[in-house]
N, C-alpha and C positions, 0 to 999 in steps of 0.2 A: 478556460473556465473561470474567468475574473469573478461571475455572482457567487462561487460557491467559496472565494478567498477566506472573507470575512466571516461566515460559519464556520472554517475549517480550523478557525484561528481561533477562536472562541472555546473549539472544540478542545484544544490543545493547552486554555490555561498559561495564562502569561506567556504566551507567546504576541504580539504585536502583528504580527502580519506573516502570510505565508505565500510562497510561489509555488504554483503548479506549475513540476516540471513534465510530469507526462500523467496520461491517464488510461487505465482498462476499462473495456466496461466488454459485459457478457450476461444476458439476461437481465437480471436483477441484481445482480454485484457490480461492483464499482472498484478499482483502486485506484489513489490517487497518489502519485511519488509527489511528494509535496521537499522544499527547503524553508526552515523557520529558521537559516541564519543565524540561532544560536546552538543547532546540537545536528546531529548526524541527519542527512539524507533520511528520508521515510518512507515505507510504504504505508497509506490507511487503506484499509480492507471494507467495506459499505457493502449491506445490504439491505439495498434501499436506493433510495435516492439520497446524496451525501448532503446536499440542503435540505433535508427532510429528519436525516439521520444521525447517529455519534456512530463514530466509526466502533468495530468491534476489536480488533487489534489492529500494532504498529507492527512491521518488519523491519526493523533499521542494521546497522552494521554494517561489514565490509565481509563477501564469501566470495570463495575461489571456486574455481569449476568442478573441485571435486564437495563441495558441500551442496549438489544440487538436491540430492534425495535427501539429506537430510532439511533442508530447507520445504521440500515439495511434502514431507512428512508433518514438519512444524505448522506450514498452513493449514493440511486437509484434517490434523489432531486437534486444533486448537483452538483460538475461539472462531474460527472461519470455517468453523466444521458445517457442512453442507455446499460450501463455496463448488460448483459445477468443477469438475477433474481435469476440465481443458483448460480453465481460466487456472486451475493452482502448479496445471501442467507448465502453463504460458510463463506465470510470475517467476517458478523455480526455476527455469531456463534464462529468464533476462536477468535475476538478480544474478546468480552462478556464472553464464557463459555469452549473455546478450549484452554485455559492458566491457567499456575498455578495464582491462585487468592492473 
């Protein structure tokens, strides 16, 4: 996703540049795990299209396998509310138990 680098980085405020390291997409939402090299791994949340859009929340941090429902609780509460329950199904299982621990 190189064209949406420079939007995402813009998006993000003094940050200089960012790398897409993986991306979801499911209908109309978007995540993108993004590294800006100066602060923690990310998830942005987009609905929309992310060149089009500002992302609505971050996920970032480090959770263990047993923080998934509270993780899968934070997205589908919070500003991701509406995000389809497969795709917040999807994120809370890879951040939780889809990563080397």
């Amino acid at each position: 996703m190189p064209i949406i680098t420079k939007q995402v980085a813009q998006q993000l405020h003094n940050v200089e540049s960012v790398e897409v390291l993986q991306s979801f997409h499911y209908r109309d939402w978007y995540i993108i795990n993004v590294n800006t090299h100066v602060s923690d791994e990310g998830y942005l949340f987009y609905k929309g299209d992310p060149s089009k859009n500002n992302y609505l929340t971050i996920l970032a941090g480090a959770y263990t396998k047993d923080d998934e429902r509270f993780v899968l609780k934070s997205i589908q509460d919070g500003k991701a509310k509406g995000i389809p329950k497969a795709l917040a199904r999807c994120i809370a299982w890879h951040v939780t138990k889809g990563q080397s621990q």
